[in-house]
C-alpha positions as CSV (number, residue, x, y, z in Angstrom):
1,X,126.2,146.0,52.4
2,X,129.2,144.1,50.4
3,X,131.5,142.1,53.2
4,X,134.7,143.1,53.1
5,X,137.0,139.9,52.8
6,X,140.3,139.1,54.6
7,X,142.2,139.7,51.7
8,X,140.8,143.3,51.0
9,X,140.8,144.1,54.7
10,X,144.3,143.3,55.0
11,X,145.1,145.6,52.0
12,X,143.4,148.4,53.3
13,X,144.4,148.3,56.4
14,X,147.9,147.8,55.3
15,X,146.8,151.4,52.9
16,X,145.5,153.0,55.7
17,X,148.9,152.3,57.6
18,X,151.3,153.6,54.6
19,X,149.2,157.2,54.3
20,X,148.7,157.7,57.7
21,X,150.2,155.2,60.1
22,X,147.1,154.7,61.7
23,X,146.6,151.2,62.3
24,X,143.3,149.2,62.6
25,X,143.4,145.7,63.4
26,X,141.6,142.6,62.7
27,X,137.6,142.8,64.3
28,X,137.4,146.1,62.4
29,X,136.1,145.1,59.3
30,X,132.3,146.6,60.4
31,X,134.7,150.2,60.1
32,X,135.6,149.5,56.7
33,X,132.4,148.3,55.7
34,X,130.2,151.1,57.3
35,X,132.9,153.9,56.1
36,X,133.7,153.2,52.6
37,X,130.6,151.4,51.4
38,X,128.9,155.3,51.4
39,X,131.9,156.3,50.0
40,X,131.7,153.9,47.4
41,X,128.3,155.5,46.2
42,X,129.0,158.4,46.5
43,X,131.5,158.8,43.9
44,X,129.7,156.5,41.4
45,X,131.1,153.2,42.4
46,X,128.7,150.1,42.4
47,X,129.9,148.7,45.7
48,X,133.1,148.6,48.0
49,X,134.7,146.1,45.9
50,X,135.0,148.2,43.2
51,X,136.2,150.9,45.9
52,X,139.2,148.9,46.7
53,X,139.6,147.6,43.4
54,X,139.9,151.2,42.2
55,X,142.8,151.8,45.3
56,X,144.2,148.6,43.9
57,X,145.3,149.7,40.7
58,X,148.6,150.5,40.3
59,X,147.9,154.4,39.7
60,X,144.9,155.0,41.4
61,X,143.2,157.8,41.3
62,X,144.9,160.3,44.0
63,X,141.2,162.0,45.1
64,X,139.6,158.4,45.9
65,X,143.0,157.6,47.8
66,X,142.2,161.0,49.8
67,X,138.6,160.5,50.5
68,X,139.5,156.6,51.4
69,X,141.7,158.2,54.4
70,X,139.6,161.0,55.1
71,X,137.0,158.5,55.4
72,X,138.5,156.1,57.6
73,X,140.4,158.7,59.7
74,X,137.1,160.8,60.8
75,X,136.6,160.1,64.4
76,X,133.6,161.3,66.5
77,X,133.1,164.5,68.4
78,X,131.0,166.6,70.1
79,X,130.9,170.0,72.4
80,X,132.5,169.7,75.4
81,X,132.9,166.3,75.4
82,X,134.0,164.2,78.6
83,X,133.2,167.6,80.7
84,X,136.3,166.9,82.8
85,X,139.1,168.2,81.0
86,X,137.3,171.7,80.6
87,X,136.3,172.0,84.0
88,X,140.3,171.6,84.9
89,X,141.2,174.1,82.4
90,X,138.4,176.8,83.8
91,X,139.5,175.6,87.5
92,X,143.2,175.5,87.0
93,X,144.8,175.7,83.4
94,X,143.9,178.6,82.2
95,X,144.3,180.5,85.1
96,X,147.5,179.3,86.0
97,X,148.2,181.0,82.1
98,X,146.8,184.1,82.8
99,X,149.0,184.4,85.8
100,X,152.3,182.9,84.2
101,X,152.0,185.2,80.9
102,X,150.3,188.5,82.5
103,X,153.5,190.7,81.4
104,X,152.8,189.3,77.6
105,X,149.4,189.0,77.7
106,X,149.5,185.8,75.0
107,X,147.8,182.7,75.1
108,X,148.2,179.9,72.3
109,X,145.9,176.5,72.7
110,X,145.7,173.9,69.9
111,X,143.1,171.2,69.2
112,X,145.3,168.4,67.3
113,X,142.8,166.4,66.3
114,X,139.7,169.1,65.8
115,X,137.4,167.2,63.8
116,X,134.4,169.6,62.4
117,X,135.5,172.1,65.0
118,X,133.5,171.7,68.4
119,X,136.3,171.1,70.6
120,X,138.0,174.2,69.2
121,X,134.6,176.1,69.8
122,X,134.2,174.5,73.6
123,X,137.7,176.1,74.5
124,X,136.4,179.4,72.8
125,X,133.3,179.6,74.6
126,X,134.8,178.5,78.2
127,X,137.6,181.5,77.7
128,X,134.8,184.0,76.6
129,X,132.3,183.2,79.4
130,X,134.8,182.8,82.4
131,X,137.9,185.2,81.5
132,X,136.8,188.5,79.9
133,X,140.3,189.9,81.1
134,X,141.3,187.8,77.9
135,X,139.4,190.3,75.7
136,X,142.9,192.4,75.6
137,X,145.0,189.3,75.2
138,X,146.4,187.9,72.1
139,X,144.4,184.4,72.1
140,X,145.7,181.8,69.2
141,X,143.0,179.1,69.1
142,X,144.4,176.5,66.3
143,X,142.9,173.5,65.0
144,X,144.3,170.7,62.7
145,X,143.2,167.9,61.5
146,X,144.0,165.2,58.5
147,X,140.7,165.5,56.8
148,X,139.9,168.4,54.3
149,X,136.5,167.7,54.2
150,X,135.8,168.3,58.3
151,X,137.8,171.4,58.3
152,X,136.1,173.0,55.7
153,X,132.7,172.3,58.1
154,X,134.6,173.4,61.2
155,X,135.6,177.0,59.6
156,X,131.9,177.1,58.5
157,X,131.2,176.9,62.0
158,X,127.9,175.2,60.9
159,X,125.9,172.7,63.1
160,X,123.2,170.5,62.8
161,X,119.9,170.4,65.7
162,X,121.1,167.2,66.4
163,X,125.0,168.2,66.6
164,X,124.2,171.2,69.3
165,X,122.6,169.3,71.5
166,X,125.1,166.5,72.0
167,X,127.1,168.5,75.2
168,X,126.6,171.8,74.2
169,X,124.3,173.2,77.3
170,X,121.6,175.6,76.6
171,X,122.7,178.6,77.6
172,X,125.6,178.7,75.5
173,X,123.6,177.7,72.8
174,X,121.7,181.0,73.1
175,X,124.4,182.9,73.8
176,X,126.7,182.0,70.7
177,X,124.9,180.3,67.8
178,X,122.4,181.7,65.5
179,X,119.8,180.3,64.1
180,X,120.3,179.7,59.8
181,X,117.3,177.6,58.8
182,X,117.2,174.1,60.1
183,X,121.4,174.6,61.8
184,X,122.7,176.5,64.4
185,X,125.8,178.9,63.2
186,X,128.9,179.8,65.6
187,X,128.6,184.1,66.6
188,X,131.7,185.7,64.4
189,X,132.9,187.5,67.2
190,X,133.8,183.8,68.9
191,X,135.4,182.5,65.8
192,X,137.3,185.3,65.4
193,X,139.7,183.5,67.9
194,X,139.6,180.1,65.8
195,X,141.7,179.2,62.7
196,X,141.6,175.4,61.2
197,X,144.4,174.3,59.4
198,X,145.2,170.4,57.6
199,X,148.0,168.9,59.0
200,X,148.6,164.9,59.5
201,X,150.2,164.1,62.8
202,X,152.5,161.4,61.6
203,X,154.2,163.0,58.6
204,X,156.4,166.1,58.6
205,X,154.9,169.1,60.9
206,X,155.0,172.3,59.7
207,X,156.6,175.4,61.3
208,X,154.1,175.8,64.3
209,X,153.4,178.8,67.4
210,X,154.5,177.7,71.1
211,X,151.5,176.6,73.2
212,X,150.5,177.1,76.8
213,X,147.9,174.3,76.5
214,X,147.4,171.2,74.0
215,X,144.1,168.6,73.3
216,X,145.2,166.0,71.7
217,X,142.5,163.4,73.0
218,X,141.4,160.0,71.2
219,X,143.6,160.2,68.4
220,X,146.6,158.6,69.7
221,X,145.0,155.1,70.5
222,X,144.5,154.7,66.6
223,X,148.6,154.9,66.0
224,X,151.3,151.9,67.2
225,X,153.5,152.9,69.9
226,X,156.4,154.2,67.7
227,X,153.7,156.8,65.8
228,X,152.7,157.7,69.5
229,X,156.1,158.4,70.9
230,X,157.0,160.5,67.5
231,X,153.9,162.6,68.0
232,X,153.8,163.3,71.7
233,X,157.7,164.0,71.6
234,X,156.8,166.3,69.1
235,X,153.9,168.1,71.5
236,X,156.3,168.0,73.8
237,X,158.5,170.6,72.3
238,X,155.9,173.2,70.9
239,X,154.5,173.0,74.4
240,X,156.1,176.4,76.7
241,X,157.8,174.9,79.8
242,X,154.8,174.7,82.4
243,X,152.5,174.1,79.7
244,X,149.9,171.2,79.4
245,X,148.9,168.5,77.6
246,X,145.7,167.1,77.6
247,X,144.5,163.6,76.2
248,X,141.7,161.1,76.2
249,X,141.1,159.3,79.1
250,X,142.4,155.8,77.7
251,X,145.7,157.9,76.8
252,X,148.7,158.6,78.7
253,X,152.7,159.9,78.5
254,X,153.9,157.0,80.7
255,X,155.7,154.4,79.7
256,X,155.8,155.5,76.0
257,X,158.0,158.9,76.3
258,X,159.7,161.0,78.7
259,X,159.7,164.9,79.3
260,X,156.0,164.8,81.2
261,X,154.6,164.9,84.6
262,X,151.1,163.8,85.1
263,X,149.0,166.0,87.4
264,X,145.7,165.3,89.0
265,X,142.7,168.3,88.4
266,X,139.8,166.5,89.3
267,X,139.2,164.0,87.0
268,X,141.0,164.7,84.4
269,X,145.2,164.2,84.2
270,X,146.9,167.1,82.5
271,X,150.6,166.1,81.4
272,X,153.0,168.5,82.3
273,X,156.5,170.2,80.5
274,X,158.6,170.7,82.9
275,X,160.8,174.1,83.1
């Protein structure tokens, strides 16, 4: 694998900054390495040098400058992961929804950072096996993410062995994939709730539905504190007064913006938005 030298490092991660404020630091030069190097090969470049060297020019390319981002911004994922924060919403969340919108019988969640579409999934199964009363609701299940690439996997809905069993407990395996050769395939009638749109956090949002409930977890530790407080004071006003936001557990609302209220459920915090 080619080293990656200051000089290039700070240039990419100076790139990586201008198209999509996130913002990696120096000791991550193994990310750039182990990210792009692939990448490199895979579009027909001998080595990463000549990756950056193609970013470098002074019209590069705008596909490589995608995939660059799309590689770097990909972040890990897997069904149900951390536990805590879907236990809270079967325990507390979602019912505490059902009750506050029973005369409109609407319920709106978005994933913000969906990945290839398991989180999205996790909160479609939990409402399935524990609410049926939301059978005759209208459900909006929404997940975005920056990278075209992922999203097109999540709509598959199209998992690997390997990629089912990392959270995902057995009897919701049986009871919502199918078997397609070697992968496991989401049931239709569960992603029938779920819709993936591209969308970059830290540009321009587009018009978007009022939620009761937003994951947005172990995205915001990549962004400086200004990108943070821009995004979260945007949550912050598609959220429904009473609604929720949910983040990673090295993530927090305080002491970067206002307008939230943390509240215990178990072990997981939800931020509330106050009436």
């Amino acid at each position: 694998m080619t080293t990656v030298s200051t000089d290039d490092f700070t240039f990419v991660a100076d790139f990586l900054r201008q198209r999509s404020a996130i913002s990696i630091g120096p000791g991550k030069e193994y990310l750039v390495e182990s990210r792009l190097t692939p990448l490199a090969r895979d579009i027909g470049l001998a080595d990463l040098n000549a990756l950056i060297g193609e970013l470098r020019r002074p019209f590069p390319d705008p596909s490589i400058r995608d995939r660059v981002v799309e590689a770097m911004t990909t972040n890990e994922t897997s069904f149900f992961r951390d536990q805590h924060p879907f236990e809270a919403m079967r325990t507390t969340l979602v019912p505490q929804v059902i009750e506050r919108n029973a005369g409109v019988r609407r319920l709106n969640i978005w994933s913000a950072a969906s990945s290839t579409g398991q989180e999205l999934y996790s909160i479609a199964m939990l409402l399935d096996s524990n609410f049926p009363e939301l059978q005759n609701w209208d459900v909006t299940l929404m997940g975005t993410d920056l990278s075209t690439d992922v999203l097109a996997r999540a709509r598959e809905g199209r998992f690997s062995a390997l990629e089912v069993n990392r959270g995902l407990p057995a009897p919701m395996m049986v009871r919502y994939f199918e078997r397609a050769g070697a992968e496991y395939v989401v049931d239709a009638n569960l992603r029938r709730w779920c819709t993936f749109k591209q969308m970059n956090l830290a540009e321009a949002w587009p018009v978007l539905p009022i939620f009761d409930i937003v994951f947005c977890r172990n995205v915001l530790i990549y962004f400086e504190i200004p990108v943070r407080q821009q995004i979260l004071d945007k949550v912050r006003r598609t959220l429904t007064p009473g609604g929720h936001l949910l983040l990673g557990a090295a993530e927090t609302t305080l002491g970067v913006v206002d307008g939230y209220s943390p509240v215990r459920i178990g072990n997981t915090v939800a931020y509330r938005v106050e009436a």
